[in-house]
C-alpha positions as a printed Julia matrix, in Angstrom:
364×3 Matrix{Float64}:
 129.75   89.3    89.09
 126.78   89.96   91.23
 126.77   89.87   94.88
 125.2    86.71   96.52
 123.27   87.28   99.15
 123.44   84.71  102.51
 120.52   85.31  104.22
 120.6    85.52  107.91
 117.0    84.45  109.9
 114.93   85.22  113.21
 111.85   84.72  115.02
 110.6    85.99  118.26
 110.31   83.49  121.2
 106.32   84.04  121.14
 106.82   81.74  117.61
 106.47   79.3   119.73
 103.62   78.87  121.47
 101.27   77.86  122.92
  98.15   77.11  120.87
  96.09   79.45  122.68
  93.59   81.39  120.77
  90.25   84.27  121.4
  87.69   80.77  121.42
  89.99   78.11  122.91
  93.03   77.78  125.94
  96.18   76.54  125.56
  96.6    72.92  124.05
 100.63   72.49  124.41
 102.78   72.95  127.09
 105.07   76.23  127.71
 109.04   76.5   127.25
 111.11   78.64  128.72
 113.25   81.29  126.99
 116.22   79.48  127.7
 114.23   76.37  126.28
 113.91   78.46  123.37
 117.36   80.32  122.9
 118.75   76.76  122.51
 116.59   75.91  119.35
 117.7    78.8   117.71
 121.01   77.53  116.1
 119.92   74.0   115.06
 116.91   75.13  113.58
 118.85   77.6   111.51
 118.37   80.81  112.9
 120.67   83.45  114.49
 118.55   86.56  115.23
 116.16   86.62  118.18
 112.95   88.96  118.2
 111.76   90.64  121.38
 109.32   92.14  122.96
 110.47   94.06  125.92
 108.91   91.48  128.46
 110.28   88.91  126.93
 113.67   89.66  127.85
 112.23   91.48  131.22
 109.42   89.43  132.52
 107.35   91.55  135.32
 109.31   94.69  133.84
 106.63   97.22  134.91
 106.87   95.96  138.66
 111.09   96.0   138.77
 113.22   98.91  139.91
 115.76  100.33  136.81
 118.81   98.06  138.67
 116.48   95.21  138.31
 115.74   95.19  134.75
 119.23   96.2   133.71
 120.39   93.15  135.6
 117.9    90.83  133.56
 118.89   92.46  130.57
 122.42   91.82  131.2
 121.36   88.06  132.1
 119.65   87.28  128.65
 122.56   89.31  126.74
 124.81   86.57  128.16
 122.19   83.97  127.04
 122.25   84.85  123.74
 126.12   85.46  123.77
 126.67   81.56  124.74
 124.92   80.64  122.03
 126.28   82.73  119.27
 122.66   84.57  119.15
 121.94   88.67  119.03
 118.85   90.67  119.37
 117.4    91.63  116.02
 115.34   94.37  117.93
 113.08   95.13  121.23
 109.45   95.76  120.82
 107.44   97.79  124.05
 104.74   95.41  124.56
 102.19   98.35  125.13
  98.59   96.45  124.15
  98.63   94.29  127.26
  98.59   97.01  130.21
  95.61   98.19  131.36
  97.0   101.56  130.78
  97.1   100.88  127.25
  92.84  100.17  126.65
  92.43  103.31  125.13
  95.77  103.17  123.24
  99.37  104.6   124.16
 100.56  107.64  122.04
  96.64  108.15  121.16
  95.14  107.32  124.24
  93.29  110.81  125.61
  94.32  110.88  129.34
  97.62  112.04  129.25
  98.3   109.89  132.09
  98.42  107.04  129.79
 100.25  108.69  126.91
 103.15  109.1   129.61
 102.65  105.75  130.98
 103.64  104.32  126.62
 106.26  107.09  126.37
 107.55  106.13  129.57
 107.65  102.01  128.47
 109.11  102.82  125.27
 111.8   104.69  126.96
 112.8   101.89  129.01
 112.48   99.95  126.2
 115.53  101.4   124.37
 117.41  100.98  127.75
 117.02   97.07  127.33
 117.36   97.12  123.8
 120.52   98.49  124.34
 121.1    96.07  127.06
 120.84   93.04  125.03
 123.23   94.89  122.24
 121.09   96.07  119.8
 119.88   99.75  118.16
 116.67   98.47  116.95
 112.56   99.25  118.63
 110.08   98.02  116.9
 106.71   99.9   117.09
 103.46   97.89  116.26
 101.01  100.57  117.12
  98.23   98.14  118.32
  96.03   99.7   119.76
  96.81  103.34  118.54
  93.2   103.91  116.41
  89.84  103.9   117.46
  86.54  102.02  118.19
  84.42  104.64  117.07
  85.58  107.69  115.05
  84.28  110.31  117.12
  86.21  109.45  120.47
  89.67  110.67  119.05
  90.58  113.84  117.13
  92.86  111.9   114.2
  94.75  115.02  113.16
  95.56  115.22  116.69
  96.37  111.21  117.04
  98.82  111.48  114.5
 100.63  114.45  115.77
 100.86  112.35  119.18
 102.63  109.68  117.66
 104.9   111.92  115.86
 105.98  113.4   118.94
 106.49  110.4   120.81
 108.86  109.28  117.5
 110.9   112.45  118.06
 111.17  111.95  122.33
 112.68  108.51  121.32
 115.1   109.69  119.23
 116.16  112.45  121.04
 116.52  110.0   124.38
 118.65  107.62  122.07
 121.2   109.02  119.47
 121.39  105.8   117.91
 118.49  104.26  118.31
 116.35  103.12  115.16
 112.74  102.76  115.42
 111.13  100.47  112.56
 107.3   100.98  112.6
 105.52   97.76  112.11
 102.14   98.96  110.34
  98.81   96.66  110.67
  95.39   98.17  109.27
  93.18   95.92  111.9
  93.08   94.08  114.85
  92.76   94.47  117.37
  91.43   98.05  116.71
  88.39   98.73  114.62
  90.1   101.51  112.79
  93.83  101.9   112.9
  95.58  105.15  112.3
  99.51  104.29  110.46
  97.97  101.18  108.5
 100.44  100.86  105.7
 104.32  101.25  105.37
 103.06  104.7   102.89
 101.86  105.99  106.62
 104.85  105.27  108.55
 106.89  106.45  105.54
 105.15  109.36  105.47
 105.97  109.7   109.51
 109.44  109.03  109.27
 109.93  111.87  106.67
 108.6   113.9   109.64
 110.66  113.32  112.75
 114.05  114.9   114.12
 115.68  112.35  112.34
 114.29  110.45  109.78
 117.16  108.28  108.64
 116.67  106.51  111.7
 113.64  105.76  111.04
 112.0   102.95  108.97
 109.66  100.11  108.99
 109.05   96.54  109.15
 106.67   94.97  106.97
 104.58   91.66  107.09
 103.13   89.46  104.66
  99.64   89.17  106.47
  99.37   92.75  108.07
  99.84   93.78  104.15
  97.33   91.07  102.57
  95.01   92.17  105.56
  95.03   95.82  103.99
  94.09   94.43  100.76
  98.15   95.82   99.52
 100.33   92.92   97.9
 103.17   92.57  100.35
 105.44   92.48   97.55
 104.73   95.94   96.55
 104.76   97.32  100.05
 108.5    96.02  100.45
 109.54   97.5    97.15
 107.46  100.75   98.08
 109.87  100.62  101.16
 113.32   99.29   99.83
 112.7   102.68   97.15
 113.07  104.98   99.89
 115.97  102.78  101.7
 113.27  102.12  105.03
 112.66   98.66  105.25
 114.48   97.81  108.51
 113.11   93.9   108.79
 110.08   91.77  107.18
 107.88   89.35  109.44
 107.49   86.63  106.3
 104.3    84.42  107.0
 100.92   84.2   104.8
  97.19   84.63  105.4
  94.51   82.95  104.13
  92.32   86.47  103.02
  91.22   89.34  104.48
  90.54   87.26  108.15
  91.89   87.63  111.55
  95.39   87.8   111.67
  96.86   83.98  111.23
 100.67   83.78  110.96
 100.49   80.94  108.66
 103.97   79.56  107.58
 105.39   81.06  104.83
 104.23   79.82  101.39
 101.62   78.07  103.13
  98.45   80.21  101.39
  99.55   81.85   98.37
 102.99   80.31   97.14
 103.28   82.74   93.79
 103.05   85.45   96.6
 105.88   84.06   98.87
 107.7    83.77   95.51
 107.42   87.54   94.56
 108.14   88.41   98.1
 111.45   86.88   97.81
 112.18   88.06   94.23
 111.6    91.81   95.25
 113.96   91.22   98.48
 116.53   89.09   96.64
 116.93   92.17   93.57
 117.09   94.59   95.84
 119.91   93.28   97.61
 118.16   93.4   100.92
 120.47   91.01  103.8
 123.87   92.73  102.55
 123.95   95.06  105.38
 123.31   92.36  107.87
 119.57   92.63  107.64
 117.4    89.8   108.95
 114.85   87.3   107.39
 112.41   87.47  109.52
 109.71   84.89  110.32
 106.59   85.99  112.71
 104.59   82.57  112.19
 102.27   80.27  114.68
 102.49   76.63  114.71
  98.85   75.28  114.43
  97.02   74.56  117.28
  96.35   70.94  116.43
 100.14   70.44  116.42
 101.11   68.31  119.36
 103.92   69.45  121.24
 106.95   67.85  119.98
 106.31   69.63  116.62
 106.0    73.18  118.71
 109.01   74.18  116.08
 108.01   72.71  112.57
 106.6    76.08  110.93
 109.62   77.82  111.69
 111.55   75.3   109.38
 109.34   74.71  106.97
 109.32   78.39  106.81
 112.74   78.83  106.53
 113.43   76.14  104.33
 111.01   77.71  101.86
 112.37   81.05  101.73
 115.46   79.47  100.7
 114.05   77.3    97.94
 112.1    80.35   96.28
 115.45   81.74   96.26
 116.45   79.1    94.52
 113.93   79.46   92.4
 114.64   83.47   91.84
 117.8    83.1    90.84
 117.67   80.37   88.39
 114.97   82.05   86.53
 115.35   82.87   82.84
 116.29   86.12   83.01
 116.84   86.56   79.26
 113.13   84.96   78.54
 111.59   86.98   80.67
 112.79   90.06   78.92
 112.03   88.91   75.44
 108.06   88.31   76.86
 107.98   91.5    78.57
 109.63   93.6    75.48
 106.98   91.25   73.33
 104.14   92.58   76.0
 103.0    88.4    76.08
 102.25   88.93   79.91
 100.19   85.34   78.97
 103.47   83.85   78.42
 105.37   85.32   81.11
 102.66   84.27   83.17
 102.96   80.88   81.99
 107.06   80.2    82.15
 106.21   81.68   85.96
 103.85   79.1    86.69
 106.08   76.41   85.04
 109.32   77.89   86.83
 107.69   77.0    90.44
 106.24   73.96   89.34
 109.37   73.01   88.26
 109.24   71.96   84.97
 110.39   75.1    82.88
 113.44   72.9    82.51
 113.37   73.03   78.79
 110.54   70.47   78.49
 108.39   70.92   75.27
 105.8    73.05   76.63
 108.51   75.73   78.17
 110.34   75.61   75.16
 107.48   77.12   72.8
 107.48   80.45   74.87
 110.21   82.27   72.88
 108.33   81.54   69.81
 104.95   82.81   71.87
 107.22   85.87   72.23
 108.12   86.5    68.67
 104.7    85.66   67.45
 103.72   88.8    69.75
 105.87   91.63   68.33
């Protein structure tokens, strides 16, 4: 009998927010993280996402005893609340140290200033009980070709991978890839790059990536594909599940919300491969809108949730043995047509569902 798989989910405190965006301020009020950490269980979730700051606010103006201390503090938060740290992320886009990138940037000034944050980023990672660093190399491209040597760029961010792993023998470092946004030109755009990255360090089983739904869309890649592509090479540490609405900014929309076939195949690729029997998390990286008011700060992350778990639903109540005959027929029409049927719900053996097998044989 096969394996079921009980899915275990997470967000990152920044899911709820704020409503700020680039053209307009803030339209809801803030909670704290405590506010936060006690949503996490009735909402469904278990895992919490950070960035470094979030678990060390002010970290770059604290002494090492002070953000140990913190650390410690939110390690107990979670701990009262039957909640662990999915990973740590170094927040490295905001500092002003960070304008001209981290591991790319060309004064080496600031290259030491990202290795340096990263560093201390593994200490509170470790802090709040977890291996896991998450890299989203924001701002690690260019504005203009000509102001970095690429060949060089990448061989900067290989080294910094290998100066983390050799600080941490445990560590794991899942590289989160994004082709835009906010840099004009991006250098690791796609899991292939970070893949290809991994392969490279000191220790490339300890090295993976995390992949989401609109960072892939955004590259033109089905995100689908780009999890398999991953899950074949046993790297895909976590997913950030949301949608996009085309090749646009960046928008965290709730999962399903754009392109539900999408969300379906997303699910599908994670549910066959077994992905979440080694304690891996479902993660969610989604914004509410900003005309939500505030007591609905937290709707996206269920409707989110609750969606992943009915397209699993749907996954695993599909007709496997229909599906086979169509594909072995080569009536990709047909398959396409039970698929559409299956999520509309009404390939239930209803007149119209019940003509595909003969679609099938009339195809061989």
């Amino acid at each position: 009998m096969t394996e079921v798989t009980s899915y275990r989910f997470s967000f990152g405190p920044w899911n709820i927010s704020e409503g700020a965006d680039p053209f307009g301020p803030e339209v809801r009020t803030p909670y704290s993280l405590i506010e936060k950490l006690d949503w996490y269980r009735p909402l469904g979730f278990e895992g919490v996402q950070f960035h470094d700051d979030d678990v060390v606010e002010g970290l770059d103006d604290l002494q090492t005893g002070q953000v140990t201390r913190r650390a410690q503090e939110v390690r107990q938060a979670l701990a009262d609340r039957g909640l662990v740290a999915e990973f740590v992320a170094p927040r490295l886009w905001f500092h002003p140290q960070t304008i001209d990138g981290g591991f790319t940037a060309n004064a080496a000034a600031d290259r030491q200033y990202a290795l340096d944050r990263c560093l201390r980023t593994i200490d509170i990672a470790r802090e709040v009980d977890t291996r896991n660093v998450v890299l989203w190399l924001a701002r690690e491209g260019t504005y203009i070709r000509e102001s970095k040597n690429a060949r060089l760029a990448y061989q900067r961010i290989l080294e910094t991978l290998n100066r983390m792993l050799e600080y941490d023998p445990e560590v794991r470092i899942w590289i989160e890839p994004k082709p835009n946004e906010p840099m004009d030109h991006a250098y690791v755009p796609t899991i292939g790059h970070a893949i290809a990255l991994a392969y490279q360090t000191v220790a490339p089983d300890r090295v993976g990536g995390l992949i989401e739904t609109a960072h892939a869309i955004l590259a033109g890649l089905d995100p689908a594909d780009e999890m398999a592509f991953a899950l074949a090479h046993d790297k895909l540490g976590s997913v950030h599940l949301n949608d996009q609405n085309g090749l646009k900014f960046d928008q965290d929309k709730s999962f399903g919300s754009a392109n539900l076939r999408m969300a379906y195949n997303q699910v599908r690729v994670l549910e066959e491969a077994g992905y979440g029997r080694h304690g891996e998390f479902i993660g969610l990286d989604v914004k509410v809108m900003r005309t939500q008011k505030q007591p609905g700060s937290t709707a996206h992350l269920t409707n989110s949730r609750e969606t992943f778990l009915h397209l699993v639903e749907k996954v695993r109540s599909v007709d496997r043995e229909l599906e086979q005959k169509l594909i072995d027929a080569r009536d990709y029409e047909a398959l396409d047509a039970y698929t559409l049927r299956h999520l509309l719900g009404v390939s239930d053996g209803s007149a119209a569902d019940s003509q595909l097998p003969a679609m099938a044989a009339a195809g061989k």
